[in-house]
N, CA, C and O atoms as a DFTB+ gen file, in Angstrom:
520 C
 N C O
     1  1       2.382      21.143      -1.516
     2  2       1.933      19.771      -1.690
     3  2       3.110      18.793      -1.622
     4  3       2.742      17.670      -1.278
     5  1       4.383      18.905      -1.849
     6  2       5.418      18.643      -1.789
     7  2       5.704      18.104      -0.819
     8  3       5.933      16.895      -0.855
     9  1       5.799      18.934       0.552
    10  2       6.425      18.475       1.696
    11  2       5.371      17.774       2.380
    12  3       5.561      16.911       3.238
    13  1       4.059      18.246       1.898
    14  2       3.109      17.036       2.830
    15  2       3.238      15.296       2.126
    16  3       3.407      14.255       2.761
    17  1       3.104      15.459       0.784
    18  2       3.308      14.554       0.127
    19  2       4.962      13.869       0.483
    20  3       5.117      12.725       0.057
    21  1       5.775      14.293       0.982
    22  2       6.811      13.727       1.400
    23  2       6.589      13.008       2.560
    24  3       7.127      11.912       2.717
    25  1       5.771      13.554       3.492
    26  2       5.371      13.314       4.827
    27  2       4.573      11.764       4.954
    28  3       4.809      10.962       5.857
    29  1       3.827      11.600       4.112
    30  2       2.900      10.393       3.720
    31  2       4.182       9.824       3.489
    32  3       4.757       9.277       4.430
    33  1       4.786       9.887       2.199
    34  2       5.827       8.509       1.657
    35  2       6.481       8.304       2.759
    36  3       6.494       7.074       2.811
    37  1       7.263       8.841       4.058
    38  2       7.824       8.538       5.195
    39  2       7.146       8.086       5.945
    40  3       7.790       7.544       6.842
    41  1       5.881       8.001       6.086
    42  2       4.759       7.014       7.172
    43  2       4.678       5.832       6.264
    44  3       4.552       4.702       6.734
    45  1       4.759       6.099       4.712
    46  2       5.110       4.532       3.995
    47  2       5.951       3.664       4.503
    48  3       5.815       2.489       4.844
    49  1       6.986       4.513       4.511
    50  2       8.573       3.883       4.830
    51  2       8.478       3.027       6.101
    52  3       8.859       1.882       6.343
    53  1       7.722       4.139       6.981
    54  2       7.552       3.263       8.301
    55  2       6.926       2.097       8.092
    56  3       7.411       0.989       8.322
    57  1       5.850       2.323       7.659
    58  2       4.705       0.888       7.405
    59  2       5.122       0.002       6.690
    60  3       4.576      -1.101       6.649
    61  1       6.325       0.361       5.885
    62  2       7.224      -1.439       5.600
    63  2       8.049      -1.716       5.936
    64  3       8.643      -2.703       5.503
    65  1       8.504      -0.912       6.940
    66  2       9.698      -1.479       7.716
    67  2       9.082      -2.153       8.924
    68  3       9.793      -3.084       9.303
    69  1       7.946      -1.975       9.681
    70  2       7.246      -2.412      10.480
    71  2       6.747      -3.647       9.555
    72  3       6.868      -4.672      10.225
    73  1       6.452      -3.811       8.816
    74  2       5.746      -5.078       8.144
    75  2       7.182      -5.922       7.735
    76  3       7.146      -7.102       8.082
    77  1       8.150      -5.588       7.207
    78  2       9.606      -6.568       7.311
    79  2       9.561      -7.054       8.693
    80  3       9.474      -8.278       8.790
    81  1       9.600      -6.383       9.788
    82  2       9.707      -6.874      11.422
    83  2       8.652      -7.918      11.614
    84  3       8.894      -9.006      12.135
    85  1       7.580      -7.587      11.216
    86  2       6.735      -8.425      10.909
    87  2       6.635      -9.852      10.505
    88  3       6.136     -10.734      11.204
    89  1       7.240     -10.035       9.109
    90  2       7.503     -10.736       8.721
    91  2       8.319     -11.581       9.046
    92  3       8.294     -12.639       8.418
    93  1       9.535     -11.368      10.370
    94  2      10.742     -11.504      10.288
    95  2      10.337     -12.502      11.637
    96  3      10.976     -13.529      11.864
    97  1       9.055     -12.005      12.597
    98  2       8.799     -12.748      13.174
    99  2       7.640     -13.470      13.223
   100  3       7.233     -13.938      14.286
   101  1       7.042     -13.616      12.145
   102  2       5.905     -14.763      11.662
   103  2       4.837     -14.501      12.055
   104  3       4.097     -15.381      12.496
   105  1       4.346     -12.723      11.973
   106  2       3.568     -12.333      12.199
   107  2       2.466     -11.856      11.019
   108  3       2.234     -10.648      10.969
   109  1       1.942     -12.528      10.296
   110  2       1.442     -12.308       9.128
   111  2       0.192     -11.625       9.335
   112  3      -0.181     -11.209       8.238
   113  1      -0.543     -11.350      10.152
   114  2      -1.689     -10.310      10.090
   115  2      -1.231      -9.172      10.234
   116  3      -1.575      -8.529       9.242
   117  1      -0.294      -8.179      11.320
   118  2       0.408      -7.386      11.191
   119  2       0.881      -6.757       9.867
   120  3       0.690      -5.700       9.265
   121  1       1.691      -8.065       9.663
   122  2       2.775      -8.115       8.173
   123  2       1.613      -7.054       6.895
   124  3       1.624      -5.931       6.392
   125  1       0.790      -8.234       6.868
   126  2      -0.023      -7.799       5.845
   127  2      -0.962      -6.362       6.163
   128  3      -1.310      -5.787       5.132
   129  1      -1.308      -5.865       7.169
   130  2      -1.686      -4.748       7.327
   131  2      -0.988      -4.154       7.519
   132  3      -1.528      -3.048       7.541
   133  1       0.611      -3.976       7.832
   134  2       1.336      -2.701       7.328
   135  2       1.811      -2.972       6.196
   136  3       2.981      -2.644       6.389
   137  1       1.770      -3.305       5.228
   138  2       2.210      -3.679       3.790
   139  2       0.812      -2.779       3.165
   140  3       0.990      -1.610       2.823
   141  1       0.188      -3.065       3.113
   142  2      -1.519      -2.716       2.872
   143  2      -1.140      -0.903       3.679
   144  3      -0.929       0.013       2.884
   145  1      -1.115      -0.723       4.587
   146  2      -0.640       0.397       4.602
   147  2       0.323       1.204       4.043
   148  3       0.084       2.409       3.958
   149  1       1.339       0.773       3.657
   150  2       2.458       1.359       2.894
   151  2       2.552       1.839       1.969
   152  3       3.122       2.854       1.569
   153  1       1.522       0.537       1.236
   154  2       1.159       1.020      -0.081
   155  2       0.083       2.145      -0.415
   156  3       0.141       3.015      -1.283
   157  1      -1.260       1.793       0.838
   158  2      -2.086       3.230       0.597
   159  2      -1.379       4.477       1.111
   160  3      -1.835       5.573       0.784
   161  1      -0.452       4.411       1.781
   162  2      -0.028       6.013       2.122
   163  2       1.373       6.324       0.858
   164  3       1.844       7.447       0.679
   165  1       1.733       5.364       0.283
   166  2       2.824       6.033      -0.777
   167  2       1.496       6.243      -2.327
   168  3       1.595       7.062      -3.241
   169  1       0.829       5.620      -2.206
   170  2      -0.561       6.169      -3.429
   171  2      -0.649       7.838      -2.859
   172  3      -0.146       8.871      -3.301
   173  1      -1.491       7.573      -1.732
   174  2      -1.672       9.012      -1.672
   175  2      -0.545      10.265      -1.617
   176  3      -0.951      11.414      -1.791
   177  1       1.018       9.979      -1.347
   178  2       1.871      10.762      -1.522
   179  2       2.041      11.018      -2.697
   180  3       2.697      12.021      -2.978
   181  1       1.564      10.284      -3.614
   182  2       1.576      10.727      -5.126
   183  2       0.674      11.294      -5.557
   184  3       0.663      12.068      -6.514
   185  1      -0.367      10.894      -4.743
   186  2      -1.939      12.138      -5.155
   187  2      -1.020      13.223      -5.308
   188  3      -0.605      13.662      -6.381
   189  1      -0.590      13.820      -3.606
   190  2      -0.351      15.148      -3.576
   191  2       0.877      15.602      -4.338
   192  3       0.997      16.776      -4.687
   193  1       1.841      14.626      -4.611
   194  2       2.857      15.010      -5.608
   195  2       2.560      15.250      -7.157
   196  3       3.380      15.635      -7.990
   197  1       1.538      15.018      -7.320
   198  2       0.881      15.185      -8.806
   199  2      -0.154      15.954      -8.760
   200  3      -0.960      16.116      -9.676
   201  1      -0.176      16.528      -7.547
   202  2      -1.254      17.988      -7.662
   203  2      -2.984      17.200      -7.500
   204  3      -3.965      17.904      -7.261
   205  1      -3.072      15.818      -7.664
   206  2      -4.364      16.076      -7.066
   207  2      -4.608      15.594      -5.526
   208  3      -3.720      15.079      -4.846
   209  1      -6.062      15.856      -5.034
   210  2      -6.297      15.888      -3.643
   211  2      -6.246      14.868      -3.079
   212  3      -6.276      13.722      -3.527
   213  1      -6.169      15.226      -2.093
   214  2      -5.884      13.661      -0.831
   215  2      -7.209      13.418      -0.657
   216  3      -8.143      14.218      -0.608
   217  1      -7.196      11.827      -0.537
   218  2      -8.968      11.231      -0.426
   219  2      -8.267      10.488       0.479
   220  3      -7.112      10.061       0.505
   221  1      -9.408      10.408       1.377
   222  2     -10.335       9.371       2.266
   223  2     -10.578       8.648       2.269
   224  3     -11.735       8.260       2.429
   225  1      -9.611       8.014       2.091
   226  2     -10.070       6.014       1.484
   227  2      -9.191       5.358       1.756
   228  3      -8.047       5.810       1.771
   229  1      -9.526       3.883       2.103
   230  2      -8.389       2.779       2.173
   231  2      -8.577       2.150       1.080
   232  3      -8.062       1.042       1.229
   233  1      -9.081       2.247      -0.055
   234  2      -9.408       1.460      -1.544
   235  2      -8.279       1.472      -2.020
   236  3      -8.267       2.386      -2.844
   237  1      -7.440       1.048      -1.986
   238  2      -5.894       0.990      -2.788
   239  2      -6.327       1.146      -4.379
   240  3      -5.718       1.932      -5.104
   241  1      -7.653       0.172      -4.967
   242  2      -8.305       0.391      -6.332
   243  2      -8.727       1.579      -6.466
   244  3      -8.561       2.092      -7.573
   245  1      -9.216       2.163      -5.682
   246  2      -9.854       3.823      -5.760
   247  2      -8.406       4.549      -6.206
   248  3      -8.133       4.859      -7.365
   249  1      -7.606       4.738      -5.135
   250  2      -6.684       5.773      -5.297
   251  2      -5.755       4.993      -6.478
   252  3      -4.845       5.722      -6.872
   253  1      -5.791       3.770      -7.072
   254  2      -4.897       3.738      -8.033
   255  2      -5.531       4.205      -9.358
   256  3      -4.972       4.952     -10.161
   257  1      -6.828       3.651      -9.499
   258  2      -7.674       4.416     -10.673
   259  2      -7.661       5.921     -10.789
   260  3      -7.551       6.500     -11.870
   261  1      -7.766       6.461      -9.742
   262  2      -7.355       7.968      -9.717
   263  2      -6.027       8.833     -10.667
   264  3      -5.930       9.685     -11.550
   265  1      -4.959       7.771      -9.618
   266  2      -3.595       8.096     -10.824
   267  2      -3.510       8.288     -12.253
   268  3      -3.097       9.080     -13.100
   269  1      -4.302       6.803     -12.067
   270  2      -4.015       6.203     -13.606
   271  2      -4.986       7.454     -14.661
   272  3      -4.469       8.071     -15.592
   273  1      -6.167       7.572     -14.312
   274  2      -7.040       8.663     -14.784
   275  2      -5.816       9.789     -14.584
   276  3      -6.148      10.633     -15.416
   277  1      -4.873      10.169     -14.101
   278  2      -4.414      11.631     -14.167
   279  2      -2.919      10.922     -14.879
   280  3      -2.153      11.865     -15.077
   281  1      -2.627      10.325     -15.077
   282  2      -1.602       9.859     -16.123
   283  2      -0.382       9.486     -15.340
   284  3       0.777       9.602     -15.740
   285  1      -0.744       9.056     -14.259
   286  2       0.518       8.762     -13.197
   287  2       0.422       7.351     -12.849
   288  3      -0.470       6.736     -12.265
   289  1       1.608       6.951     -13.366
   290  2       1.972       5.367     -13.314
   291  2       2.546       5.403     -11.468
   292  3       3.436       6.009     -10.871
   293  1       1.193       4.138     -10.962
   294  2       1.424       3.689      -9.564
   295  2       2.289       2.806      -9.502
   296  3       2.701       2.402      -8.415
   297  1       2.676       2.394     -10.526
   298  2       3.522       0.331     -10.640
   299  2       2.644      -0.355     -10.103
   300  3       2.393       0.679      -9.484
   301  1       1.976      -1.022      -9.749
   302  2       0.223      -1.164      -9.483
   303  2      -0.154      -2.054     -10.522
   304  3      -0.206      -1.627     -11.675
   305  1      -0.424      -3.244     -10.262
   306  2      -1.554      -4.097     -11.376
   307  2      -2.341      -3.897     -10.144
   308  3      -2.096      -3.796      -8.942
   309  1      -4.080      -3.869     -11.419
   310  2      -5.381      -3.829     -11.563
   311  2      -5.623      -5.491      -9.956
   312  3      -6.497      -5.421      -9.093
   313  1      -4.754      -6.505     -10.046
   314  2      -4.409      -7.576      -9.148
   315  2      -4.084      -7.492      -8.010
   316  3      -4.641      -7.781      -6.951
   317  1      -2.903      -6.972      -8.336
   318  2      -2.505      -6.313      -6.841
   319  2      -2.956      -5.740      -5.768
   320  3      -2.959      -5.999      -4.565
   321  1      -3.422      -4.721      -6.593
   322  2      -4.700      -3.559      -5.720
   323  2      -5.539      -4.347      -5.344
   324  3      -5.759      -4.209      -4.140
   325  1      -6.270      -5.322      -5.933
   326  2      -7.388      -6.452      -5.808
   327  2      -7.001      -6.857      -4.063
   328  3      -7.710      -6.771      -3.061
   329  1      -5.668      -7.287      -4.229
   330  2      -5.411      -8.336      -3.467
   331  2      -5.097      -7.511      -1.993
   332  3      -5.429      -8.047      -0.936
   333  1      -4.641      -6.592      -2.002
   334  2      -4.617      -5.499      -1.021
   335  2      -5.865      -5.036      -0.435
   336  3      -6.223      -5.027       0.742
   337  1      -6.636      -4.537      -1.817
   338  2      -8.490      -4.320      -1.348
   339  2      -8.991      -5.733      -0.178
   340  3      -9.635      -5.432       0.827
   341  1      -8.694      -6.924      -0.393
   342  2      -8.992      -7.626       0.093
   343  2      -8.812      -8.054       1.238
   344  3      -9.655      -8.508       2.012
   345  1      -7.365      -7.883       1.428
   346  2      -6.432      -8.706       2.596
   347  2      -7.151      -7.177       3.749
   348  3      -6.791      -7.340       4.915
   349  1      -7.683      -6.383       3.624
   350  2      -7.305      -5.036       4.578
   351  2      -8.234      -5.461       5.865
   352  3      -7.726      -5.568       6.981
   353  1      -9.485      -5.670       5.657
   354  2     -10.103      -6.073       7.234
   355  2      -9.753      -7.510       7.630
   356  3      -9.933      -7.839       8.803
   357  1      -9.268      -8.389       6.752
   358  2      -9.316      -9.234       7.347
   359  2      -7.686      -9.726       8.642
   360  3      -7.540     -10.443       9.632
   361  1      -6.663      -8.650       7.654
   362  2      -5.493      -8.351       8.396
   363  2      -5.764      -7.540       9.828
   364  3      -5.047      -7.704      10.815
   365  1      -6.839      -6.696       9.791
   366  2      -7.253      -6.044      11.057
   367  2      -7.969      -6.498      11.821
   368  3      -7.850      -5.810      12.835
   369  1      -8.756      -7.349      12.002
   370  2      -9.809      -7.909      12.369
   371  2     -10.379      -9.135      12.405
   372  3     -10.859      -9.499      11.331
   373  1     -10.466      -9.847      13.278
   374  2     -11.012     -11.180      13.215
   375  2     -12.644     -11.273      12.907
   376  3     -13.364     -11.785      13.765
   377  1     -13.311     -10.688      11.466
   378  2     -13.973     -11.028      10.937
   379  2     -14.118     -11.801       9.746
   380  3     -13.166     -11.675       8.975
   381  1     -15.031     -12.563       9.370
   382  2     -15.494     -13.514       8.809
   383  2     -14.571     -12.283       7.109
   384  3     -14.430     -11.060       7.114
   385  1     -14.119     -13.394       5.835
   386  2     -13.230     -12.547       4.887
   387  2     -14.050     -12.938       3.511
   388  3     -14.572     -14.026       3.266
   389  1     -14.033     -12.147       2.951
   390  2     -14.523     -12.713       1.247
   391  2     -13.562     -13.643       1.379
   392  3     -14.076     -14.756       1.269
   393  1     -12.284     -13.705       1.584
   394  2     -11.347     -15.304       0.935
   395  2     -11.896     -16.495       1.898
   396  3     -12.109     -16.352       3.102
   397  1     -12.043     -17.413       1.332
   398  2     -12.619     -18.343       1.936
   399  2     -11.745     -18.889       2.749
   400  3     -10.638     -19.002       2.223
   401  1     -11.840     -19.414       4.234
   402  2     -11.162     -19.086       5.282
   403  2      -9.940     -18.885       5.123
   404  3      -9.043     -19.711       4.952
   405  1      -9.871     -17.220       5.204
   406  2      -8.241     -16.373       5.479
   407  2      -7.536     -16.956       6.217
   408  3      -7.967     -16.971       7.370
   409  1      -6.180     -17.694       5.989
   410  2      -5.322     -17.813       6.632
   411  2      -3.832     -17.178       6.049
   412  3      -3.113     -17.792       5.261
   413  1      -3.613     -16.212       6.446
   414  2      -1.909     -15.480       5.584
   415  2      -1.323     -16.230       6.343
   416  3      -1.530     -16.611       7.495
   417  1      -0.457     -16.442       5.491
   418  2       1.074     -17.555       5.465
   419  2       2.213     -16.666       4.886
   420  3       1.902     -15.690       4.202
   421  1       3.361     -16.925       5.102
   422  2       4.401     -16.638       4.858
   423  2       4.321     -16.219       3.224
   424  3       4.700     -15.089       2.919
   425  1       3.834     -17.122       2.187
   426  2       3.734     -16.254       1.082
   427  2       2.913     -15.179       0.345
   428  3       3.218     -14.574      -0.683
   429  1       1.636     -15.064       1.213
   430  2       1.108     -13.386       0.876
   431  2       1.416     -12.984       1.812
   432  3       0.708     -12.024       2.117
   433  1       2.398     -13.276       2.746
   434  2       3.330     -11.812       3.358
   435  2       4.172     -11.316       2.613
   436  3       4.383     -10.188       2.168
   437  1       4.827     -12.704       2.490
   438  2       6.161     -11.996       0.801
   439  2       5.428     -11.308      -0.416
   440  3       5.921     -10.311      -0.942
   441  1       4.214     -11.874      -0.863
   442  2       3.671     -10.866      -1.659
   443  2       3.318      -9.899      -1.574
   444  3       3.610      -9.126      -2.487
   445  1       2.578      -9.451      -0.551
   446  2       2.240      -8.340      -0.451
   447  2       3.407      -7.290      -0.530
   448  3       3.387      -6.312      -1.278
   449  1       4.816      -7.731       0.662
   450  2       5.740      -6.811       0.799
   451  2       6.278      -6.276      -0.658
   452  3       6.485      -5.086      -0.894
   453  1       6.454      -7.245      -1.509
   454  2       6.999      -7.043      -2.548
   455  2       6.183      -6.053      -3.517
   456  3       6.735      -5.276      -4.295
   457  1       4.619      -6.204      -3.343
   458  2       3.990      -4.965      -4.031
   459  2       4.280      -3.612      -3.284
   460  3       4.320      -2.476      -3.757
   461  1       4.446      -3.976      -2.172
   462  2       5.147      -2.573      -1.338
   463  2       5.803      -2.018      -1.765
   464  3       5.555      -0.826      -1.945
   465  1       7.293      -2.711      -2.257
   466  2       8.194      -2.050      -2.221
   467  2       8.706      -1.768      -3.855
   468  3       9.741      -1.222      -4.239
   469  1       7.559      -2.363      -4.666
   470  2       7.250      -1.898      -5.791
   471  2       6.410      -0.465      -5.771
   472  3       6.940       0.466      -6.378
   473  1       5.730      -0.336      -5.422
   474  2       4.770       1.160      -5.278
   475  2       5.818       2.113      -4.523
   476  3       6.161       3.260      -4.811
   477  1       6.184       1.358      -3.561
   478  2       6.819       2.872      -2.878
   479  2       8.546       3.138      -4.076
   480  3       8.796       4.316      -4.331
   481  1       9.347       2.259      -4.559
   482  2      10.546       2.320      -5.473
   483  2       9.830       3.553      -6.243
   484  3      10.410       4.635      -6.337
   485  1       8.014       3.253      -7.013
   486  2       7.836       4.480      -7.941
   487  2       7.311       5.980      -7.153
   488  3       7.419       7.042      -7.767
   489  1       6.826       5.945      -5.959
   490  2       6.828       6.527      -5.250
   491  2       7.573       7.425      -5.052
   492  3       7.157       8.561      -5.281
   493  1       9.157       7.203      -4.477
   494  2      10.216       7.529      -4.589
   495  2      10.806       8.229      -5.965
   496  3      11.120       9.411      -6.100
   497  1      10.843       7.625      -6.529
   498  2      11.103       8.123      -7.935
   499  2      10.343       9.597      -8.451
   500  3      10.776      10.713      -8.735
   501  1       9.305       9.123      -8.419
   502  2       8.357      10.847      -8.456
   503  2       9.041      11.829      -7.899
   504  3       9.652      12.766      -8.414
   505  1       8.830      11.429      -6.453
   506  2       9.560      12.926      -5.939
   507  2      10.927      13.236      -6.323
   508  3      11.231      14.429      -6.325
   509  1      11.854      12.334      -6.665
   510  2      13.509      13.245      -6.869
   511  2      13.095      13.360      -7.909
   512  3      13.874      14.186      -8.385
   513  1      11.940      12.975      -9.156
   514  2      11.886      13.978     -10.436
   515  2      11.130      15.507     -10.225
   516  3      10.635      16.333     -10.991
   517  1      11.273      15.431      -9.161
   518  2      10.456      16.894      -8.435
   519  2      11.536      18.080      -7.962
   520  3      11.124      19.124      -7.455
């Protein structure tokens, strides 16, 4: 579970370094869907680093409630996840958004990244206590 779970946190890595590039060129739908990615694939590297199973989901709230139920701190506010749950189709897709007309701007790009690189810092951390 180890080395797959390593495997995910390095497709993290990718997905915020692609979302910094992102950012870097004022690409905020991108931005925000690899940020939103980063963070669901360093969640699930901690599924498997904490022994439970890999799910099928882009619910960033799903897989963080999961943790939290198995006693594994995501660095994750209940908000955050919110705000990730949210931003995910509308970063992919030019459909109509629960936020009343979506427009990402430069500062929920910076936010988001920054929950990134909060989840993946504890991310990281897990595994060298491994």
């Amino acid at each position: 579970m180890f080395a797959e779970g390593r495997r995910w946190l390095g497709y993290a890595e990718e997905n915020r370094r692609v979302a910094a590039l992102c950012m870097e060129g004022n690409l905020f739908n991108p931005c925000l869907q690899n940020a939103q990615q980063a963070v669901e694939k360093a969640l699930k590297a901690l599924h498997l680093v904490s022994g439970l199973p890999l799910k099928r989901t882009h619910s960033i709230g799903e897989l963080r409630g999961d943790l939290l139920r198995a006693r594994v701190d995501p660095s994750l506010s209940e908000d955050a996840a919110d705000l990730l749950d949210t931003i995910y189709l509308p970063s992919k897709y030019p459909l109509g958004s629960v936020l009343p007309h979506f427009e990402p701007d430069a500062e929920m790009a910076r936010r988001c990244l920054a929950i990134a690189d909060q989840v993946l810092a504890a991310a990281a951390k897990r595994f060298s206590q491994e």
